[in-house]
BAMAR-816060 format. One record per residue (C-alpha): residue number from 1; residue in one letter; x, y, z. Coordinates in pm, 1 decimal, m for minus. Layout:
// BAMAR-816060
<pt NUM,A,<X,Y,Z>>
...
This chain:
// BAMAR-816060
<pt 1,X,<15311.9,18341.3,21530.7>>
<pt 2,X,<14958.7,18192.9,21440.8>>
<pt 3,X,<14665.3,18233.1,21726.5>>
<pt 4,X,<14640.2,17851.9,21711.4>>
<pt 5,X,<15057.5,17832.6,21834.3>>
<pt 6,X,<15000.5,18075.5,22078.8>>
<pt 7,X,<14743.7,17897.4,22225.0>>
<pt 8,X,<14903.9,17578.4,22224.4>>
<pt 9,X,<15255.2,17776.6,22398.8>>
<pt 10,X,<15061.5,17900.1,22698.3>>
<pt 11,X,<14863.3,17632.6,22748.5>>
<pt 12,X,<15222.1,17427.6,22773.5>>
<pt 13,X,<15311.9,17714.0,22973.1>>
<pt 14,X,<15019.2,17708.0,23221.3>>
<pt 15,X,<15096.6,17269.3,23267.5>>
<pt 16,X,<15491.8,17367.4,23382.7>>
<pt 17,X,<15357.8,17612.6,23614.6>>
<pt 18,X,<15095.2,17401.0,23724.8>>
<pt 19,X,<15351.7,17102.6,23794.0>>
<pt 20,X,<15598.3,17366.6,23940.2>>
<pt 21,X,<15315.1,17475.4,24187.2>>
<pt 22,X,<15280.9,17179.1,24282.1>>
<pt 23,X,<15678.9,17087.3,24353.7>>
<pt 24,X,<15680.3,17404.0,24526.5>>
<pt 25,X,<15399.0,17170.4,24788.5>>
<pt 26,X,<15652.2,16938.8,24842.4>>
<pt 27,X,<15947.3,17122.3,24935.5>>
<pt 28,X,<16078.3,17092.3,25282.2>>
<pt 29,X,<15918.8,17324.5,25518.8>>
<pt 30,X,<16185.1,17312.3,25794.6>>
<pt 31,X,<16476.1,17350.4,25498.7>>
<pt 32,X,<16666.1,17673.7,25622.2>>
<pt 33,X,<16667.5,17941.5,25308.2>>
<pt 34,X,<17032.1,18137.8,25282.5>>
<pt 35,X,<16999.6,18501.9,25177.5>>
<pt 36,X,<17106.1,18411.6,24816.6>>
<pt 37,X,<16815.1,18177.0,24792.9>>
<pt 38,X,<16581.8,18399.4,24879.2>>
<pt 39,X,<16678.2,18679.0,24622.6>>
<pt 40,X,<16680.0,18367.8,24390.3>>
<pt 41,X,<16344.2,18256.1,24391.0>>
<pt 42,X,<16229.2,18637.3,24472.8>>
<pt 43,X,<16378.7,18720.2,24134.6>>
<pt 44,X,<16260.3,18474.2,23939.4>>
<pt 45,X,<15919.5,18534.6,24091.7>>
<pt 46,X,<15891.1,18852.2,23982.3>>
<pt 47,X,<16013.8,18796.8,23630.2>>
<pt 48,X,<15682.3,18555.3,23601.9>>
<pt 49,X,<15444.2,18833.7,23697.5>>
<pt 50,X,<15614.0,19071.8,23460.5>>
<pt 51,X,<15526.2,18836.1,23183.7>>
<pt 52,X,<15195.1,18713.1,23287.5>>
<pt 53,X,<15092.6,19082.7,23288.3>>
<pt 54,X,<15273.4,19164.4,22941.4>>
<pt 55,X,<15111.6,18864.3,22811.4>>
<pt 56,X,<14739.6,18974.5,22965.1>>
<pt 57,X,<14831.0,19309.7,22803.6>>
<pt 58,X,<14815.6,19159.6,22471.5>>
<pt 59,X,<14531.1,18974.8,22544.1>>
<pt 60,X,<14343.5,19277.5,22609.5>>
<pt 61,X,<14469.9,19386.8,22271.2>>
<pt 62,X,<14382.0,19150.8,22113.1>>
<pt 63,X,<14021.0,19113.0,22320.7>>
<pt 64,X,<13940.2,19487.0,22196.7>>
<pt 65,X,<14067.5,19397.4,21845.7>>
<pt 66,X,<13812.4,19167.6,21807.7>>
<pt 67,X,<13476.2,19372.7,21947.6>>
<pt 68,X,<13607.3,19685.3,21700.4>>
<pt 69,X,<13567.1,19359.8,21406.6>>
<pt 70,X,<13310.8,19166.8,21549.2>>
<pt 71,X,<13126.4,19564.8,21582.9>>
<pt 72,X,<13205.3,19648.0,21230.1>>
<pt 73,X,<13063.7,19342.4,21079.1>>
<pt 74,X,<12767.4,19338.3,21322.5>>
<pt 75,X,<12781.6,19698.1,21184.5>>
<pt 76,X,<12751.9,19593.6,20814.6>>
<pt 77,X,<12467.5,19319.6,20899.5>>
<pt 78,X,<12242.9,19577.0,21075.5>>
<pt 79,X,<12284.9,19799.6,20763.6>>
<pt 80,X,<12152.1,19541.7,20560.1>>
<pt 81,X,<11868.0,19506.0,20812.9>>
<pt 82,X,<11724.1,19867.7,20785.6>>
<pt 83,X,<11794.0,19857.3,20399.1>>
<pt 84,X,<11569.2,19588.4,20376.8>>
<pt 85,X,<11343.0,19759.1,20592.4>>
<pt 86,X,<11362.3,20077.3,20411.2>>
<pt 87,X,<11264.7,19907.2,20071.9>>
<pt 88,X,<10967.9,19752.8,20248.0>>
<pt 89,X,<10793.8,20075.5,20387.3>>
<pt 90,X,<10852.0,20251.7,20044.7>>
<pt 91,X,<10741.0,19949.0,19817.6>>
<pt 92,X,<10462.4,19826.2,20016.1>>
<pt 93,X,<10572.8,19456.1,20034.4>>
<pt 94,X,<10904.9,19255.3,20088.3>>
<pt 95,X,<11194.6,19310.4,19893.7>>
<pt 96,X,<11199.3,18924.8,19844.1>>
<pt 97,X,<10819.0,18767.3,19910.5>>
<pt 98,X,<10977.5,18414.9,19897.7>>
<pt 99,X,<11223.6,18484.9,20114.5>>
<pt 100,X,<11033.8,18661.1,20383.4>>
<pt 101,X,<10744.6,18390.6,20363.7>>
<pt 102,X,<11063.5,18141.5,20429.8>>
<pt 103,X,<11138.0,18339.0,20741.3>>
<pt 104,X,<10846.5,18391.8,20913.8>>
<pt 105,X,<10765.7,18011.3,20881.2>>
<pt 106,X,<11065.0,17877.7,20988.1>>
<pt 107,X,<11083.4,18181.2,21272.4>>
<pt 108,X,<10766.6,18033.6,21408.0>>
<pt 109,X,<10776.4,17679.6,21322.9>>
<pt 110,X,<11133.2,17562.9,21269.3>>
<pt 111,X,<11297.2,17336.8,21105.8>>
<pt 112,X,<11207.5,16956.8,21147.3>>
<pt 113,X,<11442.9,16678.4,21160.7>>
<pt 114,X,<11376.9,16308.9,20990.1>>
<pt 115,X,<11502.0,16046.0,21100.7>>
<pt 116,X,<11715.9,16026.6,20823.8>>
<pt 117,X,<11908.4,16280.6,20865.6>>
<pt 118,X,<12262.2,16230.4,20932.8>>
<pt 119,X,<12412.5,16379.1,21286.7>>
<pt 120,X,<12550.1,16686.5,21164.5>>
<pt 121,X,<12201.3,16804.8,20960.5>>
<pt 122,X,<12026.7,16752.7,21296.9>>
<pt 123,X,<12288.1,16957.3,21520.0>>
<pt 124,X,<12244.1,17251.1,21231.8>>
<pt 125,X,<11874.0,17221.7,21273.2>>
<pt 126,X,<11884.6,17267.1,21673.2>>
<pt 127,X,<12112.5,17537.5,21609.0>>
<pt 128,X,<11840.6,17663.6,21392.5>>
<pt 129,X,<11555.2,17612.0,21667.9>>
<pt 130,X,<11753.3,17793.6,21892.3>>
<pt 131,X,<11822.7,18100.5,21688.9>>
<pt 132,X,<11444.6,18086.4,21633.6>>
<pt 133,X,<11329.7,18147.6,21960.0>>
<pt 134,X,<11572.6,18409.4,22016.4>>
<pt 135,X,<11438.6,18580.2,21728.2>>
<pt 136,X,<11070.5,18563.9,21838.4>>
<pt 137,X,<11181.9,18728.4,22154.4>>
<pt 138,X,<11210.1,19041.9,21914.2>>
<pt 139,X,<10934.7,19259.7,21892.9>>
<pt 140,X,<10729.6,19220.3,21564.4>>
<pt 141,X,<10954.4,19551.4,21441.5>>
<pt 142,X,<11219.8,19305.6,21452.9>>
<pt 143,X,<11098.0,18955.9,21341.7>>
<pt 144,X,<10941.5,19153.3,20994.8>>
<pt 145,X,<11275.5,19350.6,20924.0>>
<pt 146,X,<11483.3,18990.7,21034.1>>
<pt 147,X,<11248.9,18817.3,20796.3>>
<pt 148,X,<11293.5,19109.2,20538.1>>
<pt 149,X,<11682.8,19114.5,20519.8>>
<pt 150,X,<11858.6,18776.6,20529.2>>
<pt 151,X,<11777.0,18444.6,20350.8>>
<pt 152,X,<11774.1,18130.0,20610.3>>
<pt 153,X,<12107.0,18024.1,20486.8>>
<pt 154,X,<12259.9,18379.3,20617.1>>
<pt 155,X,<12118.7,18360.6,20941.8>>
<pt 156,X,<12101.9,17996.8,21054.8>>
<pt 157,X,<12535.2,17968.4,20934.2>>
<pt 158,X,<12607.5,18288.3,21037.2>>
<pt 159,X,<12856.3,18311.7,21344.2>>
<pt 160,X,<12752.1,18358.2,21715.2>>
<pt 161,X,<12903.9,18707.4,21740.9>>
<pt 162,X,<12730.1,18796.3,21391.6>>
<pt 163,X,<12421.2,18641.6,21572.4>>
<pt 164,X,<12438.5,18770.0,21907.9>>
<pt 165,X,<12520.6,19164.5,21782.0>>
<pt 166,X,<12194.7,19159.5,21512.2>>
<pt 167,X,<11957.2,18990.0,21775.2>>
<pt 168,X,<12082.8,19325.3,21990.2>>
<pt 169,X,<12042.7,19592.1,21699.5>>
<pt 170,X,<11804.5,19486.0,21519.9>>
<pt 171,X,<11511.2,19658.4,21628.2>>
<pt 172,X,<11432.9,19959.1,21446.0>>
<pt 173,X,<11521.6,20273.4,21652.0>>
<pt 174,X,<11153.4,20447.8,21591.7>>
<pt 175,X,<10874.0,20305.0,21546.3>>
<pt 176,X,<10665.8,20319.4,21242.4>>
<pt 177,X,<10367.9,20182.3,21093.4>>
<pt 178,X,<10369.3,19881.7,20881.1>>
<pt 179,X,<10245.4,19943.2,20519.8>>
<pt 180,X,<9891.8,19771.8,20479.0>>
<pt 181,X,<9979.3,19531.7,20259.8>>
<pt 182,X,<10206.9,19363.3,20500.7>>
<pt 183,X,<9963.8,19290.6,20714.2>>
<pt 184,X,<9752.1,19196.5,20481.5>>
<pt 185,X,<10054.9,18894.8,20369.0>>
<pt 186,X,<10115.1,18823.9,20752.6>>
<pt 187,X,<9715.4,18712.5,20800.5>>
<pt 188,X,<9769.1,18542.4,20461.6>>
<pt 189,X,<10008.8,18335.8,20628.4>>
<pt 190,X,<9787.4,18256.5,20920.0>>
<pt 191,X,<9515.8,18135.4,20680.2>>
<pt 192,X,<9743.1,17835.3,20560.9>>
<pt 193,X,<9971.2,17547.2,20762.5>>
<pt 194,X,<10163.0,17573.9,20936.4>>
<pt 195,X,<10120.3,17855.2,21103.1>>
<pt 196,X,<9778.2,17840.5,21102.5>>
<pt 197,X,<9797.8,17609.3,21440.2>>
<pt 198,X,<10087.2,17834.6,21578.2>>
<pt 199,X,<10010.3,18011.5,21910.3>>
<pt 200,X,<10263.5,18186.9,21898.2>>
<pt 201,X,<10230.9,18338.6,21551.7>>
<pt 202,X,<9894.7,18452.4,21652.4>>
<pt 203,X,<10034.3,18624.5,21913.1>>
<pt 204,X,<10268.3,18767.0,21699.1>>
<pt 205,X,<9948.0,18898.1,21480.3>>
<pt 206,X,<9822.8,19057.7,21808.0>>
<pt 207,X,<10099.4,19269.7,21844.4>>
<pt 208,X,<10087.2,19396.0,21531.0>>
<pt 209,X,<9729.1,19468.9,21507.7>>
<pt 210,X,<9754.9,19662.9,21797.8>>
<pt 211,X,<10065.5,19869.9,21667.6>>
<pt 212,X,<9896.3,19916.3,21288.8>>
<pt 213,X,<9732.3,20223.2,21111.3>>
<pt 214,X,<9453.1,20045.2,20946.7>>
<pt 215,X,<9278.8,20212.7,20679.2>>
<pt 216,X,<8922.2,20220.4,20629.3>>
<pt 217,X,<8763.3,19865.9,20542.0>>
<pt 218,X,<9086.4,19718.4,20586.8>>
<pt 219,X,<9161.4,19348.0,20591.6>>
<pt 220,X,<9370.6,19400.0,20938.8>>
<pt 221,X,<9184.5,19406.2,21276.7>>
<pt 222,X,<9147.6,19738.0,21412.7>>
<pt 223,X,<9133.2,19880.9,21700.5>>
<pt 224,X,<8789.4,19946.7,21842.3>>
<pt 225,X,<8673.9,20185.0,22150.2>>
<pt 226,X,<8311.0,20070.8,22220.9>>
<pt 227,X,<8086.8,20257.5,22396.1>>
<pt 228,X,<7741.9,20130.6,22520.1>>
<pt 229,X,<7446.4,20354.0,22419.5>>
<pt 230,X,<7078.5,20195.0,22462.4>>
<pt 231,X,<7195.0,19917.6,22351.1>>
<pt 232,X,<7385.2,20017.0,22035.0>>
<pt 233,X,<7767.0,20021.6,21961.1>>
<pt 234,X,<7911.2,20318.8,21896.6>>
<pt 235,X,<8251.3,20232.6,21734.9>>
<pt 236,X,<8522.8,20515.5,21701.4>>
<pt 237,X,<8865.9,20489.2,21476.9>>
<pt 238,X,<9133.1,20669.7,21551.2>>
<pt 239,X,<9498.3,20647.6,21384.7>>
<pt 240,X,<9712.7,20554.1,21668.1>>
<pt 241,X,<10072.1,20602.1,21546.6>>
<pt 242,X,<10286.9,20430.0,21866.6>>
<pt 243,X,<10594.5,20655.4,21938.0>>
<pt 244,X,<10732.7,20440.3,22242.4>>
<pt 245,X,<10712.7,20062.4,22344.5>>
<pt 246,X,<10835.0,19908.2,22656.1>>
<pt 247,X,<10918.6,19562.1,22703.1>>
<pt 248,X,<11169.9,19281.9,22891.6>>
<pt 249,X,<11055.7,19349.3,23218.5>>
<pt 250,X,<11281.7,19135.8,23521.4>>
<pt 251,X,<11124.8,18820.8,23565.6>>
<pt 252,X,<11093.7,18861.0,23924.4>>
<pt 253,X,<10847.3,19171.2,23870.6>>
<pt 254,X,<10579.3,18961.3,23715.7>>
<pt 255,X,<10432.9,18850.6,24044.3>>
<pt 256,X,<10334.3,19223.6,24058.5>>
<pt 257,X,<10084.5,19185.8,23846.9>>
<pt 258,X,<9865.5,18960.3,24084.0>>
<pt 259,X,<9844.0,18586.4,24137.6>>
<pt 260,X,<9537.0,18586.5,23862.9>>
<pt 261,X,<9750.1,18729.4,23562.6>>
<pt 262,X,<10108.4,18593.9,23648.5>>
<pt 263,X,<10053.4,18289.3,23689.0>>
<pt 264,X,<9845.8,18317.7,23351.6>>
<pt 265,X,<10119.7,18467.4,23216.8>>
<pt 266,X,<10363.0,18204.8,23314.0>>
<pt 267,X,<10125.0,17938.3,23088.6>>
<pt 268,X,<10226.1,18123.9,22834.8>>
<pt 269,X,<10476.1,17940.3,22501.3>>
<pt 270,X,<10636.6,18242.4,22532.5>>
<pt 271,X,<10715.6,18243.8,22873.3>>
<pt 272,X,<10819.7,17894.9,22897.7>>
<pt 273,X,<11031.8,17945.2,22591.9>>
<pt 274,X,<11248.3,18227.3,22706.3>>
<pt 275,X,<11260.7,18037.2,23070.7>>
<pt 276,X,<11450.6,17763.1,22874.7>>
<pt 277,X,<11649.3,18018.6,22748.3>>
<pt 278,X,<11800.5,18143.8,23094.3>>
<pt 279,X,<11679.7,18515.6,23020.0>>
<pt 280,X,<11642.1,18744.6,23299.2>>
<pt 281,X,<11351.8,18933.8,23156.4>>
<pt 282,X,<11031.8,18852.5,22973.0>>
<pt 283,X,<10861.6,19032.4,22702.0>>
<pt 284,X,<10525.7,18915.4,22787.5>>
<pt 285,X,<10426.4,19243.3,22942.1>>
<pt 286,X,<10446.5,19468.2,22667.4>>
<pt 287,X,<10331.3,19870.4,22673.1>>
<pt 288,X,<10300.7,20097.5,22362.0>>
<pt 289,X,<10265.3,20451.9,22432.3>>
<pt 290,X,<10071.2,20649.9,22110.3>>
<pt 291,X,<10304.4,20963.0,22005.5>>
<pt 292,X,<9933.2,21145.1,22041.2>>
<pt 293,X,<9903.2,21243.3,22446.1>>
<pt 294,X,<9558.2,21282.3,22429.0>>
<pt 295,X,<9540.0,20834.4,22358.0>>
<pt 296,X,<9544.3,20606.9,22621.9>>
<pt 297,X,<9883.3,20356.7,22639.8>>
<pt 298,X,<9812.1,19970.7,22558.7>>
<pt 299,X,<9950.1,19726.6,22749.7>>
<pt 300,X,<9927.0,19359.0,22613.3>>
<pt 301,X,<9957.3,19044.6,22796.2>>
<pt 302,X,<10102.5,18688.4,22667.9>>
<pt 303,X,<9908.4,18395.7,22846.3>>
<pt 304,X,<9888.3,18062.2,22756.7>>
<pt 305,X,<9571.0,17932.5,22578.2>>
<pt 306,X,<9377.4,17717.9,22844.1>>
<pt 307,X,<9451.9,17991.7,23110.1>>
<pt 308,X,<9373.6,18279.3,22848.4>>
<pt 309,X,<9025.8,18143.0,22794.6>>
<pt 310,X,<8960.9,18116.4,23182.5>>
<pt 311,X,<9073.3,18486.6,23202.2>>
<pt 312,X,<8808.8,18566.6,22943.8>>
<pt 313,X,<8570.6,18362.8,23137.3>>
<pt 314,X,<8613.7,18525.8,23451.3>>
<pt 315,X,<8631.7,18882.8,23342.7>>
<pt 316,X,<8247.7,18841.3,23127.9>>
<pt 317,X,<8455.6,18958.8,22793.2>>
<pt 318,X,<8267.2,18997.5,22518.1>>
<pt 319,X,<8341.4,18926.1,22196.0>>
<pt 320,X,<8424.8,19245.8,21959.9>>
């Protein structure tokens, strides 16, 4: 028997006993049952139990039948994901440029509908947007290695499970520093439209400024410790290789942080974005913890533009 027969059986199933439940209603409360009667409809009452549990036996079959597939080619996917990742911290750049450039645009920009388009390109392309958010709710480990290992046409057609299991194992399991000339094709990118005007992307940048290993007279912004002597600025580089980084704290913990910076926070694209969502947790409190003990942790802070600017504003910071 095909699933699609089975369905259709115990969904004709489920009407009869729906109808016979409801029969049942109308039977004569006062009607006097004989002994044989009640055996009757005891019996036959317990032979419908005894198949509603063999048949949610096979369900559950059938239900872990389906994760041990759904696994193995969410299994298969992820491979191809830390291939791809693989190839780009040995090479130095993407094992595709024009594919990863194709990526990170539509990641932070998605795709735009005309009004041309016929019904069906328009649903694909909100499918699309959607997916995109999700994947900017990965940390930039993710996003580069998404953008890295699957062409748009993979990921946007791809099915939900396929989807849903990638967006969960993507991430890399340690951390590592991003070749240089990655980030050097990642500000390239910011340089031109469209993500030039993308919040969001520069955001994006942030976090993986902060997480780099810039070399000297590198391209990439790098971190700086300043320290004010007579007047001069004493600038000291150190290689901060980030063994740890915590993220998706509850939403209801944000508040913590003090009227000032939460409700900053919740200004934030990023915020708003995963509100729309319906996740529980936010990733715009983010901590990296250096694998050296003796260097202090970072924690970064996603806040929307206007408010961002009044935080600046209020705290005297000074441009470094």
């Amino acid at each position: 028997m095909s699933i699609g027969s089975a369905i259709l059986l115990l969904e004709t199933l489920a009407r009869k006993a729906e109808y016979t439940a409801e029969a049942f209603g109308s039977l004569n409360s006062k009607a006097v049952l004989t002994k044989e009667h009640y055996h009757a409809l005891e019996s036959a009452s317990t032979r419908i139990w005894e198949v509603i549990a063999k048949i949610a036996d096979k369900i559950d079959i059938l239900k872990e039948d389906r994760v041990k597939w759904v696994e193995k080619e969410g299994e298969t996917l992820a491979a191809q994901a830390v291939s791809a990742r693989e190839k780009l911290l040995a090479h130095g750049k993407p094992p595709s440029p024009a594919t990863f450039r194709r990526n990170i645009t539509l990641f932070f920009d998605g795709p735009k509908d005309s009004p041309i388009d016929p019904s069906s390109a328009k649903s694909k392309n909100k499918l699309a947007r959607i997916r995109c958010a999700q994947i900017r709710c990965l940390s930039h480990h993710g996003i580069i290695s998404w953008a890295a290992a699957f062409p748009p046409t993979v990921w946007t057609g791809m099915p939900e499970h396929a989807f849903d299991y990638l967006i969960e194992n993507v991430e890399p399991k340690e951390l590592q520093a991003w070749p240089e000339k990655i980030g050097e094709i990642l500000h390239a990118f910011a340089e031109e439209e469209p993500l030039g005007r993308s919040d969001s992307y520069r955001a994006f940048l942030t976090a993986f400024d902060n997480c780099s290993v810039p070399k000297k007279d590198s391209a990439i912004s790098q971190k700086r410790k300043h320290i004010d002597d007579e007047k001069e600025t004493v600038t000291i580089k150190k290689r901060r290789e980030i063994q740890y980084m915590f993220s998706k704290a509850p939403v209801s913990k944000i508040p913590l942080l003090g009227s000032l910076l939460s409700d900053a926070v919740k200004t934030s694209h990023n915020w708003k974005m995963e509100r729309s969502l319906g996740e529980p947790t936010t990733e715009c409190l983010t901590t990296m913890i250096p694998r050296d003990p003796t260097q202090d942790i970072s924690m970064t802070l996603w806040v929307g533009p206007e408010t961002g600017g009044q935080i600046i504003d209020v705290f005297e910071l000074r441009p470094t």
